[in-house]
Each structure stands twice: as structure tokens, then as C-alpha cells.
C-alpha positions in Angstrom: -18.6 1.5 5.9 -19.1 0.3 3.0 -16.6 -2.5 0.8 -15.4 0.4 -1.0 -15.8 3.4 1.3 -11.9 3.0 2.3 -11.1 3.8 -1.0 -12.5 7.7 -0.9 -12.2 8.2 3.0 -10.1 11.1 4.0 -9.2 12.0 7.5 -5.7 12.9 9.5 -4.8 10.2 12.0 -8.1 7.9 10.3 -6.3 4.7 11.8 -5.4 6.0 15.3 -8.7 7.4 15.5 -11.0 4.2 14.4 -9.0 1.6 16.6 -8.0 3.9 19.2 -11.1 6.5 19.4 -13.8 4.6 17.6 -16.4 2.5 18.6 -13.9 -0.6 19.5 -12.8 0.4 22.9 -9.1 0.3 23.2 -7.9 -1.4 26.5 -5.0 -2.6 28.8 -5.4 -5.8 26.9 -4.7 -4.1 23.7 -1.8 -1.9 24.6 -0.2 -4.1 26.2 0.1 -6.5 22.7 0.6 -3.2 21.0 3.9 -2.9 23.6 5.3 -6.5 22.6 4.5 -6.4 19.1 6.2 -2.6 18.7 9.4 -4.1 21.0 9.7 -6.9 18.7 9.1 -4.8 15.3 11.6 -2.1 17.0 14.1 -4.5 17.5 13.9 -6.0 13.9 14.0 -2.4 12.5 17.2 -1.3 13.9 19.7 -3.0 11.7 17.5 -3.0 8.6 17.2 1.1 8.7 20.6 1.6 8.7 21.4 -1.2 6.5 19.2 0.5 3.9 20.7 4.1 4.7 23.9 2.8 3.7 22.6 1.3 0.8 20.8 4.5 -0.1 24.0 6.3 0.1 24.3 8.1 3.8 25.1 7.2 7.2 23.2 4.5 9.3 21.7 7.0 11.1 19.5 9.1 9.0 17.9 5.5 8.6 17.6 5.3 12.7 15.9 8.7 12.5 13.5 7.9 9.5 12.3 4.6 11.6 11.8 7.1 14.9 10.3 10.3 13.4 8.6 9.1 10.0 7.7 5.7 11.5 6.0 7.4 14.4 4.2 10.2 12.8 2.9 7.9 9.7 1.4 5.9 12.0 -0.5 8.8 14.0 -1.4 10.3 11.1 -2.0 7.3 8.8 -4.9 5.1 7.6 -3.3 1.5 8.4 -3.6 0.3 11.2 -0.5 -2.2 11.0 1.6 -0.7 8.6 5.3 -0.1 10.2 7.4 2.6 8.3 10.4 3.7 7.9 13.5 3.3 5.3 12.7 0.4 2.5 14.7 -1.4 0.0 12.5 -0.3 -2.6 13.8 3.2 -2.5 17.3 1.9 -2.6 17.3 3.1 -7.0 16.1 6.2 -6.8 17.3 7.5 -3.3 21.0 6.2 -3.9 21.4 8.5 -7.3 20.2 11.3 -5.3 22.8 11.4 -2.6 25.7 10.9 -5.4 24.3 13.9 -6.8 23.3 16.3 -4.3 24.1 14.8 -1.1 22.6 14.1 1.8 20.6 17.7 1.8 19.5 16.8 -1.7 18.2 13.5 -0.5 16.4 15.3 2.3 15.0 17.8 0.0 13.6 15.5 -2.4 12.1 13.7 0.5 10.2 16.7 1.7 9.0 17.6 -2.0 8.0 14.0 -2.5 5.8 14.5 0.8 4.2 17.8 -0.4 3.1 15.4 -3.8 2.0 12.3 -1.2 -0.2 14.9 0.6 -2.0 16.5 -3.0 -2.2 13.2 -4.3 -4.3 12.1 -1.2 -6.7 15.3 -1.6 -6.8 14.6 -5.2 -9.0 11.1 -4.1 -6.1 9.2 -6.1 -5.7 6.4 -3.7 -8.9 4.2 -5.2 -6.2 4.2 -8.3 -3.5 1.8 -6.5 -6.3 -1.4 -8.0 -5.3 -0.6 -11.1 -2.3 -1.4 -11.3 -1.1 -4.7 -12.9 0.4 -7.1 -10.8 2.7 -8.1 -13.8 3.9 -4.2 -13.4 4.2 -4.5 -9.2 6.3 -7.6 -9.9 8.3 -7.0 -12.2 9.1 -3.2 -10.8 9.6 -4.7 -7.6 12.3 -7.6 -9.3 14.1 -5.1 -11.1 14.9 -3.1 -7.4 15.2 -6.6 -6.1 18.1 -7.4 -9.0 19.4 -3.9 -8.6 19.9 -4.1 -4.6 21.8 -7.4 -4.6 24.1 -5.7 -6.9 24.6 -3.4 -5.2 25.9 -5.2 -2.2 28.3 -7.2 -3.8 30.7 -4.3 -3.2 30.6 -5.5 0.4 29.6 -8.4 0.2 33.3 -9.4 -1.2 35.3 -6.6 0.4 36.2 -4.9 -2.9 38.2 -1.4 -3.0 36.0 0.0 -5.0 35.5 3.6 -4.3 32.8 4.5 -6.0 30.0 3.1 -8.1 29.3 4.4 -12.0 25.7 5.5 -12.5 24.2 2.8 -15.2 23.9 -0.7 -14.6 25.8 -2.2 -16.8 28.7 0.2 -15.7 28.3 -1.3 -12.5 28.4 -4.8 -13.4 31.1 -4.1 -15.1 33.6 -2.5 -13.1 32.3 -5.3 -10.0 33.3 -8.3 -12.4 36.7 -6.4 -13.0 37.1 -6.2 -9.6 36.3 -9.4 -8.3 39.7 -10.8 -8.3 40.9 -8.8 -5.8 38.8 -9.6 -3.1 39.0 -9.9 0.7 38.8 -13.2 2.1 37.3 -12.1 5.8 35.0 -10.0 4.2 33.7 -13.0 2.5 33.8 -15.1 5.1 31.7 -13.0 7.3 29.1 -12.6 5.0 28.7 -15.8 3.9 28.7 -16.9 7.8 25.4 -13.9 8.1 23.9 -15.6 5.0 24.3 -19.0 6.6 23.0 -17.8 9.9 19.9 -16.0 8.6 18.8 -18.7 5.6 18.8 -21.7 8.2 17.6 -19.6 11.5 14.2 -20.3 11.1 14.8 -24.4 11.5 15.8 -23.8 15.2 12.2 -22.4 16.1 13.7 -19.5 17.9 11.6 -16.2 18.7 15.2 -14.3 17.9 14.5 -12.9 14.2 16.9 -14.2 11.7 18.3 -11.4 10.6 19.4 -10.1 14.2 21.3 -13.5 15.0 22.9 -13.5 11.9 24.5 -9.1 12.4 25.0 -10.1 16.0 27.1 -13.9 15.4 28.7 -11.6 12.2 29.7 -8.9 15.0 31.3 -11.7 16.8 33.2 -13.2 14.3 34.1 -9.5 13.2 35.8 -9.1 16.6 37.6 -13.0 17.0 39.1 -11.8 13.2 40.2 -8.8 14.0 41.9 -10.1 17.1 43.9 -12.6 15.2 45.0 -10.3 12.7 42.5 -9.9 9.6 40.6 -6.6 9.8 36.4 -6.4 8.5 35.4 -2.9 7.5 32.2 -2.0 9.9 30.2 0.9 10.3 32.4 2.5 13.1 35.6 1.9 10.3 33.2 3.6 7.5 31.7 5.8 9.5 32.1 8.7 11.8 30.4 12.1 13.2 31.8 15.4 14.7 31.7 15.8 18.7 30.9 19.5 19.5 34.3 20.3 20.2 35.3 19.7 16.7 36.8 15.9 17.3 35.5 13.2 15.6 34.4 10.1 16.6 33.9 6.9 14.6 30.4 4.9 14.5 27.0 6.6 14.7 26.3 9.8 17.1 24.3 8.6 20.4 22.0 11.6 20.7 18.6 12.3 19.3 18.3 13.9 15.5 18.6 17.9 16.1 16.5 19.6 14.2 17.6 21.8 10.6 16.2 22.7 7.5 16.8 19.8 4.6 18.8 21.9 2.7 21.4 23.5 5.4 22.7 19.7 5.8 25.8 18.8 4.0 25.3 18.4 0.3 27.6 16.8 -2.6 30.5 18.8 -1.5 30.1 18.8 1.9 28.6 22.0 2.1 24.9 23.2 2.1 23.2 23.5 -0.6 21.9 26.7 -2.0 17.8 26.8 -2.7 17.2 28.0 -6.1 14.3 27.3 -8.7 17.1 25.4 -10.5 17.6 22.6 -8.1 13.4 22.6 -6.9 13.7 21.4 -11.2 15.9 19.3 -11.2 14.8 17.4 -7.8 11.6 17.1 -9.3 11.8 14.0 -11.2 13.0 12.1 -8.2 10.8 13.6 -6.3 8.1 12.6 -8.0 9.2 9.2 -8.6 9.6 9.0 -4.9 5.9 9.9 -3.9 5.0 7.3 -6.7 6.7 4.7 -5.5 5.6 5.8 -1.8 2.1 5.5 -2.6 2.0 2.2 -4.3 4.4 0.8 -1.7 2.0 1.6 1.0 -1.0 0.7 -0.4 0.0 -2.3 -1.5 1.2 -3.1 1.7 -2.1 -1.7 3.4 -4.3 -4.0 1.4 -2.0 -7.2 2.5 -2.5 -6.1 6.0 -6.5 -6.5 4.8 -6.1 -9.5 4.0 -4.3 -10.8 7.0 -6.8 -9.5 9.8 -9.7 -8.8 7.7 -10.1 -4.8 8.4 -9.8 -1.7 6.3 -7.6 0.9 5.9 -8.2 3.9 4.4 -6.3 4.5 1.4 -6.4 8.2 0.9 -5.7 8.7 5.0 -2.6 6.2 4.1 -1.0 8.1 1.4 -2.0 11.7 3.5 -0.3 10.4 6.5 2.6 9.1 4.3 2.9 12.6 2.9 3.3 14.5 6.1 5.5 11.9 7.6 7.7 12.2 4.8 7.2 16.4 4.9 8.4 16.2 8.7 10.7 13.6 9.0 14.0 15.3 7.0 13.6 18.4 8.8 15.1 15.9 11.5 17.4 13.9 9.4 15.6 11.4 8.3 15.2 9.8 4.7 12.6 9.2 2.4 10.2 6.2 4.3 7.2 4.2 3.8 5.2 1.0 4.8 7.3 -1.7 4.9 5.3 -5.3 4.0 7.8 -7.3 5.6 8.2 -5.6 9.1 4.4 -4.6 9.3 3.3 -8.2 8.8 5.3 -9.4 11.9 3.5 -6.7 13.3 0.2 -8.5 12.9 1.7 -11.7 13.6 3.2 -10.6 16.7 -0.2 -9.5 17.7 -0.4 -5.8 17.1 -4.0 -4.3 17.5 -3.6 -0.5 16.5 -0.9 1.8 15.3 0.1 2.2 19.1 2.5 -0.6 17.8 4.3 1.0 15.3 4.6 3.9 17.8 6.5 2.1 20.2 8.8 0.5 17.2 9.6 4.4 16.7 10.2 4.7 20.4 12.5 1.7 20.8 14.4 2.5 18.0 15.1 5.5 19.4 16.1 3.7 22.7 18.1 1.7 20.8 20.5 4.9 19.2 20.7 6.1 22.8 21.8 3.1 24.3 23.2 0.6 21.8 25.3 3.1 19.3 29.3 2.0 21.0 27.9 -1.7 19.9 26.2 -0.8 16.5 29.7 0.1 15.4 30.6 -3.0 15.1 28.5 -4.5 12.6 30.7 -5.7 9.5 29.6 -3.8 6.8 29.4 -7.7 4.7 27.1 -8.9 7.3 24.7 -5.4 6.3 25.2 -6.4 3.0 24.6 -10.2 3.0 21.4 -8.9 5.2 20.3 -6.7 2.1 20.6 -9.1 -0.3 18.0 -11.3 1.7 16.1 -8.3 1.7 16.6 -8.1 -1.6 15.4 -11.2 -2.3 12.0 -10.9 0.0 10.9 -8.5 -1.8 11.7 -10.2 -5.4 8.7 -11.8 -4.7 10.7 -15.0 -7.1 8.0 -17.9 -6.6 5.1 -15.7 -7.9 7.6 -14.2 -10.3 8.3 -17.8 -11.5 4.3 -19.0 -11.2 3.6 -15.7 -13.6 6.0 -16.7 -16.2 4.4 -20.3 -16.0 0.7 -19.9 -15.8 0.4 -16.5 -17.0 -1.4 -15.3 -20.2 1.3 -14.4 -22.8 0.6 -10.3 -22.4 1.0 -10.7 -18.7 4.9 -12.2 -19.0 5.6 -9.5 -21.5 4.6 -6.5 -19.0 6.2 -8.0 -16.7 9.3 -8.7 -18.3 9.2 -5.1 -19.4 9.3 -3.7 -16.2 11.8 -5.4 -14.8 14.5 -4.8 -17.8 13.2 -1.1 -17.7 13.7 -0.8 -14.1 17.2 -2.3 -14.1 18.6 -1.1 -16.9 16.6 2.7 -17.2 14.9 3.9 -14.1 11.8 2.6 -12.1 9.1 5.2 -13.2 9.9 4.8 -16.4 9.0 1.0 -16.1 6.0 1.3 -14.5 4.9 3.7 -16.8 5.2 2.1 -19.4 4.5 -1.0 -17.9 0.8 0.5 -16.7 0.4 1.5 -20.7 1.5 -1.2 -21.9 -0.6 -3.6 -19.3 -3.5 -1.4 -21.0 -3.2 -1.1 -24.2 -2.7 -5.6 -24.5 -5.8 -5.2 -22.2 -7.8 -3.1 -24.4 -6.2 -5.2 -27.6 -8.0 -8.4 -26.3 -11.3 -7.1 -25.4 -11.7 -5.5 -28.4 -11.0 -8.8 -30.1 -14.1 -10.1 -28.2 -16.5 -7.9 -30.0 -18.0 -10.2 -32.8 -20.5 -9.8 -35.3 -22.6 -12.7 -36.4 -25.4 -13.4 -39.5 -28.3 -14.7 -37.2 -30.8 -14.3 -40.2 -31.8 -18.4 -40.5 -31.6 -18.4 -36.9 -35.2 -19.5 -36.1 -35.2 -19.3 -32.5 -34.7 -15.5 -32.7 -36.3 -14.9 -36.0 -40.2 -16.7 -36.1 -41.0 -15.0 -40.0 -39.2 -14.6 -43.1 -37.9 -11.5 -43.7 -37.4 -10.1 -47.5 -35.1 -11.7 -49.9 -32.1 -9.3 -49.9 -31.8 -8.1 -46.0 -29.6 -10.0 -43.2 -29.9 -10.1 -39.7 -26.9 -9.3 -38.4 -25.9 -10.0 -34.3 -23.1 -7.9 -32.6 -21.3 -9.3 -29.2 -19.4 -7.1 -27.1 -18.4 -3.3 -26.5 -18.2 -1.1 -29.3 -15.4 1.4 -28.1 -12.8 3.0 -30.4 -10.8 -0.1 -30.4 -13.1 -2.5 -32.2 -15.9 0.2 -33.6 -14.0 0.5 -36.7 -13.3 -2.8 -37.1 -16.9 -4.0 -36.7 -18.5 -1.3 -38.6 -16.1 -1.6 -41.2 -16.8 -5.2 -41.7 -20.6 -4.4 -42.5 -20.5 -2.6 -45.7 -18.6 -5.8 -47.1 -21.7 -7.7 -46.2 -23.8 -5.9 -47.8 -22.5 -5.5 -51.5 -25.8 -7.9 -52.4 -28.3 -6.5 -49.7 -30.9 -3.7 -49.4 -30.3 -3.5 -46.0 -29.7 -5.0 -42.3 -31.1 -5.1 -39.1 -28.6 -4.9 -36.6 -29.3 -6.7 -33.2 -27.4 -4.9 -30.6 -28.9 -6.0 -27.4 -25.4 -7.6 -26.7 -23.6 -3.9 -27.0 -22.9 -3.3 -23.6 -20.6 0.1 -24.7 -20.7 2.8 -26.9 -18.2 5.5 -27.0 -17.3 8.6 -29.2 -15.4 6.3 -31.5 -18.2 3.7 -31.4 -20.6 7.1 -32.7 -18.0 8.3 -35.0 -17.7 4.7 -36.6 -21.7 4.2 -36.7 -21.7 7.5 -38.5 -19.4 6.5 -41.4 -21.6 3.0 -41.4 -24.5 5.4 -41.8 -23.0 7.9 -44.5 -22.3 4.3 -46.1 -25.8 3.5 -46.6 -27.0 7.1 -47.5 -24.5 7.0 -50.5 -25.3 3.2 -51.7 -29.0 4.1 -51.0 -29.3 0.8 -48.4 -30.7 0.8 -45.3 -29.9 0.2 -41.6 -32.1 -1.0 -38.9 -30.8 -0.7 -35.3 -33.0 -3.5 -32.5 -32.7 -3.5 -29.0 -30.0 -1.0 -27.9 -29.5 -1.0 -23.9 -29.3 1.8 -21.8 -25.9 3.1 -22.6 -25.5 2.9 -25.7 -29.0 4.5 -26.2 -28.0 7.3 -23.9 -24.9 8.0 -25.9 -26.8 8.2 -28.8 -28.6 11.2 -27.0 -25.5 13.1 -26.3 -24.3 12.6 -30.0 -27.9 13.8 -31.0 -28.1 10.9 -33.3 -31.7 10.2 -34.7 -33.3 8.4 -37.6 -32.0 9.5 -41.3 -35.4 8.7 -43.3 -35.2 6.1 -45.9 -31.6 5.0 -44.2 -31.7 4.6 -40.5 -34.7 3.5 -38.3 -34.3 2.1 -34.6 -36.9 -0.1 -33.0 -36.5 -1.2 -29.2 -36.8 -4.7 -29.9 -35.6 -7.3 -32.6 -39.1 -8.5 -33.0 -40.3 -5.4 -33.8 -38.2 -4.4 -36.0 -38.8 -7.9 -37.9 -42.3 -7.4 -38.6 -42.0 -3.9 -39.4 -41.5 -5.1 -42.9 -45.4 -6.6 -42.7 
């Protein structure tokens, strides 16, 4: 394959098949660090998905099912050999909107359209695209959710009565700083106790993840508080499903996701919601944003994962599998999911060899609802949200935030800065939109500024005889594309007020476009009018070829070309 091949590839299952079916035999030895690193990644997910369902705006399970079906079909179907999906915080600004909105079937819904758009943007080749983008725009999109999140959580975090949250950002930070007086002690204690826990972990060299001592010590003090008289909300307080004789029980339902059609689950009102043409338009935006933010998440994880171990993934394969994990997945519950960076690169580290691993996340996830549901009620509900503000902050990416706004070229730290305002304070596609725009127009800005034009007539390294009294030699540098044609075209005629004519050395144009043709042409027309002429030395293949297409050729007694500068020197003699 070659170093680029993985961006045009396009197979089902490409990953599966290469490490798994390929020429690198897949053994005992393999599976069986597959089977640790999956345990281990399994065991991670479980409190994140359904931290981040709750954050999104439904019950902790529908983030369990979005780890166990999308997490286990993405990685069958997928490109990456490492990548683990399932429920990110990066969804948590568009997917939380959604389920105020339209509820949980609307959330589904837009889940399954934004897998439909995943799948056609992997047959439309697109995922060679994801090295275009910025990494002023990928920060500062991905601070913006960052800032956004922890905001969120504060809700939690302090134990606030706040019933529900306004839509803008500012509303929010508003009514939260209103608030903030009345909060709950305990609630504050516990998550400051999960924030302690999980921030100084790592120093006791344990192979227990962070995050999981700090719910499970949180779930302890949860209890000891509520024994002695000062009651925590957790997610079997919050939460609660329907038995099949009509009673309800609190906490998450034990039993595996039954299957139904996205839009018979419960919508804003409780009730299903009914499938018109209207709501397929008004999901669409999200949607879309959705697969958007799909693709670049997983790519952009995918090519970390490259980095780490030195293999390939196939891009398009990525994004297709992505697509039909997200098509599959709410027809079982499940929310919108992706590759997640964090929990796929302690998937490598742990020693993972082939999406086998993420398989057997899936699967012990699964184990996990089965089995562990009576004790997953208690986790506080300010221990999930002092875990999501860590999360948060992962994926603020802050140090090469704070090296960017340092070291950075001055157009860099204005994208960036950009995006992230956009994102908090608008919406996330918008932001990288215009971030992507904006990236190129300051791009395009400064290498237009490049192109130069320079008098080279007494230059007598380039120029051995003397050429008559009232011509110049004039030397251009640089692409002549619509940005800085104009602009160096322009600047000719004002040379030659006192001239006959020039001879214009081009063998440093490296580009010619339309614009370049159309401002040669007024350049020409110029000279035609003043009666001056125009020679044009040592054009190089594209520009030349261009020329071709405009059907552009000599205008006697005003334009001549000549395939080298020495020629067209001593065509005077």
C-alpha cells in the first residue's frame, strides 16, 4: 500500500479483514491481548457511556447500548484497527439540544440520518479531506465543547435545583450563577472527593483507571452520607424504567436493548413521534452536523492511532463503518457514537492487536448491564459530573491550546479563537465552517503576498548583453492565482509609463489560474492600447498548459513568448 493509499481505500470490515484475514496471521497470542486489552477498555467504558448519556440528555443506558451495539459493529465494519467507539463528550452540544427538543426518538432519529450521510460521505472518497483541516479549527472546536461540557456539569456538580437548562450559553451561565447560592453541601462534597480521587490516582501507580476509583470511592461515600442523614441524588434517584407489569423500578433496566424503530421510542412528550417530511427537515441540520463531527472525530482519532503503532487505517472504510454503526445502533437504543481518542489509545497501550479488542469492550459492557445494574444505581450523579468535567478537560487539549496561542503565527490564534467563541456561544458547525474558511482565506492572503515582482534588467548574472534603452527586465516569484494576479499585473503598467516594452521572466511562476489568464489579458489589452510590447521567457509546464486551455497566443507587434530568458534577450540582435 502505498503512504497515501489509506486515504482512497474502501472496503466493509477493511480493519477486521487486514489484521484478522490478511497476510499477518492472527493467533492465540494475539487474541488473547485482544481479551485483556478489550476487558480493560470495557471496564473503563462503562461509567463514561452513561456519564455522557446523561450529559446528552437521556438515561445511562442508551449510552450502555451505544458502547455494546455501535462499539461492536464499528469495529467489524471499520477501518481502524484500535479505534474503540461508542458515546463521546464531543457530541455532548449538538446531541443534548436534540433530546430537549424531540426527545429521545428524535435523538435516535437523527442518529440514524447522520449514519445514512457517514455512509455517502465514505462513497463520495471524502475521507482524504479530514488533512485539511486546520488544527487551529480542531482545537479550538474541540475547546469550545470542552468549555461547554464543564458547564454543563456544574448543575451537578453543586447539587443545584435547577430543573431545566435554557438553550443559549449565556442563559445558562446565567441562571447557574443565580443559582449557586443555594447549593448542596454533600453534593459538593462528593464531587470534589471524585475530583480528588481521579486528579491524584495516577501517583499511586495502580493498574485501577482513575476514573473507576474515583465513581466507585464516590459510591461509597454516597452510601456512608446517606446513612447518617444527608441524601446525594444518583442515577437510581434520577432514574427509573417500567417492569413489564407496569411497575417501575428505579436505576437502569438489567436486560439487553430490545429492538424498535428510532422513532416509536418516546419523544419530547413522552410519546412517539410521528414521521413526516417536516421533522426529516428539521432533523437535518443536526444531523448533518452529527456525521460532520463523526467523521472528523474518527479520523482524527484513526490517524493518532497511526502514529502510536505505526499502521494504517483506512479512512474511507472508517467513516463507512462509522456510518453503518451509527445506522444500526438506535434501532436498539443506542445514541449517536464514534471513536473515542482517549479510550482507544489505552487500547494500544494495553496491548490491543486488532479490532477483536474493541469487540470484547462491546461484549463486556454488555456483561456489565446484566450483572452490575442493582450497583450502577448508585453512582452520585456529582461524582458523573466531576468525571465529565475531567473529560472535559482531556479533550480541551489546554497545553497545545496554550503552546498555539504562544508560538503560533498571528492568523493561526485568530482561527482558533474564532472557533472556540463560535462553538460556545453559536453552534459547533457553524465554527468550523467558518473556521475552515477563514483558516483559508488568511492562508491564501499570505501566499499571495509571496508573489513578487522584481527589475532584474542590470542583473548581469542573468543578463550577459545590453538590451535597448527603454525596455526592463522584469522577474516574477511565486503563483499567479486570482489572489495576487491582479495585483502583480496591475503593478506592470505603472512601470512602464517610460518603456517600449518588457520581458517578463516567469520561470519562477509555479501557477497560473483563470484569474492569473484573465489578469494577463487586461496586461495584454494594456499594451495593445499604449502600443508597448510584452515579452513572456521561460514559462514552466503549468502555466504554459494553461495558456493552451485559454487558447492564448502571440498578439503580433504586442506579445511574443520565447522558452528561455536568453532567447528572448538576444532576439532584439
Amino acid at each position: 500500500m502505498s503512504h497515501r493509499a489509506h486515504l482512497f481505500s474502501l472496503r466493509v470490515g477493511h480493519a477486521f479483514r487486514d489484521s484478522c484475514l490478511g497476510k499477518d496471521r492472527y493467533n492465540l497470542t494475539h487474541l488473547m491481548k485482544d481479551v485483556l486489552a478489550g476487558i480493560t477498555v470495557g471496564i473503563i467504558a462503562i461509567p463514561l457511556a452513561m456519564a455522557l448519556a446523561i450529559a446528552s440528555g437521556v438515561a445511562p443506558q442508551y449510552g450502555l447500548y451505544t458502547a455494546i451495539i455501535g462499539g461492536f459493529i464499528i469495529a467489524l465494519t471499520g477501518g481502524s484497527r484500535y479505534s474503540i467507539s461508542g458515546p463521546t463528550a464531543a457530541f455532548v452540544v449538538i446531541l443534548y439540544p436534540i433530546a430537549q427538543l424531540y426527545g429521545l426518538a428524535g435523538l435516535l432519529l437523527a442518529t440514524f440520518l447522520a449514519g445514512v450521510i457517514l455512509v455517502a460521505m465514505a462513497y463520495a472518497r471524502v475521507g482524504r479531506f479530514i488533512e485539511y483541516i486546520p488544527e487551529s479549527v480542531t482545537l479550538g472546536f474541540t475547546g469550545g465543547i470542552a468549555i461547554v461540557i464543564a458547564t454543563l456539569q456544574l448543575k451537578d456538580f453543586l447539587g443545584l435545583s435547577v430543573q431545566e437548562m435554557p438553550e443559549h450559553y449565556v442563559d445558562k451561565v446565567l441562571l447557574l450563577a443565580s443559582s449557586v447560592g443555594d447549593f448542596d453541601g454533600a453534593s459538593l462534597f462528593v464531587a470534589l472527593a471524585t475530583l480528588v480521587i481521579m486528579l491524584s490516582w495516577s501517583k499511586l501507580k495502580t493498574s485501577i483507571p482513575p476514573h473507576l476509583a474515583g465513581v466507585i470511592c464516590a459510591s461509597l461515600l454516597g452510601v456512608i452520607l446517606a446513612n447518617i442523614g444527608y441524601d446525594v441524588d444518583t442515577i437510581g434517584s434520577r432514574f427509573s424504567y417500567l417492569l413489564s407489569d407496569g411497575s417501575r423500578e428505579m436505576g437502569i433496566p438489567p436486560y439487553l436493548p430490545d429492538f424498535a424503530l428510532p422513532w416509536q421510542r418516546p419523544g419530547p412528550a413522552g410519546q412517539p413521534l410521528e414521521l413526516t417530511w417536516g421533522l426529516f427537515v428539521a432533523l437535518l441540520p443536526s444531523a448533518f452536523a452529527i456525521a460532520m463531527l463523526g467523521a472528523i472525530e474518527s479520523l482524527l482519532c484513526a490517524v493518532v492511532l497511526d502514529g502510536m503503532t505505526g499502521k494504517r487505517h483506512s479512512a474511507n472504510s472508517e467513516l463507512l463503518g462509522q456510518g453503518l454503526g451509527n445506522i444500526i445502533t438506535p434501532f436498539f437504543g443506542g445514541i449517536t457514537a464514534t471513536a473515542a481518542i482517549a479510550r482507544s489509545a489505552v487500547n494500544v497501550k494495553v496491548g490491543a492487536q486488532s479490532p477483536v479488542a474493541a469487540m470484547i469492550h462491546s461484549l463486556i459492557v454488555l456483561i456489565g448491564l446484566v450483572l452490575l445494574a442493582p450497583f450502577l444505581a448508585y453512582l452520585p450523579m456529582p461524582a458523573m459530573a466531576a468525571l465529565l468535567m475531567v473529560v472535559a478537560w482531556n479533550m480541551s487539549e489546554a497545553p497545545k491550546s496554550l503552546h498555539l496561542l504562544r508560538h503560533s503565527p498571528i492568523r493561526d490564534i485568530f482561527v482558533f479563537l474564532t472557533c472556540l467563541t463560535l462553538t460556545v456561544f453559536l453552534d459547533m458547525v457553524i465554527a468550523i465552517t467558518v473556521g475552515v474558511l477563514l483558516a483559508c482565506i488568511l492562508f491564501v492572503s499570505e501566499i499571495a503576498a509571496m508573489t513578487k515582482i522584481t527589475d532584474i534588467t542590470d542583473n548581469h548574472k542573468l543578463i550577459d548583453v545590453k538590451i535597448p534603452e527603454n525596455w526592463a527586465v522584469l522577474k516574477i516569484n511565486g503563483p499567479l492565482f486570482f489572489a495576487a494576479a491582479d495585483r502583480i499585473f496591475g503593478e506592470i503598467p505603472s512601470r512602464m509609463t517610460t518603456l517600449d516594452g518588457v520581458i517578463l521572466y516567469m520561470d519562477g511562476v509555479t501557477l497560473l489560474d483563470a484569474g492569473g489568464v484573465a489578469a494577463m489579458n487586461k496586461l495584454v489589452a494594456y499594451c495593445a492600447k499604449e502600443g508597448k510590447q510584452i515579452f513572456f521567457a521561460d514559462l514552466q509546464f503549468q502555466p504554459l498548459k494553461t495558456l493552451a486551455r485559454a487558447n492564448i497566443k502571440p498578439l503580433n507587434g504586442v506579445t511574443s513568448f520565447f522558452p528561455t530568458l536568453n532567447e528572448a534577450i538576444h532576439s532584439f540582435n
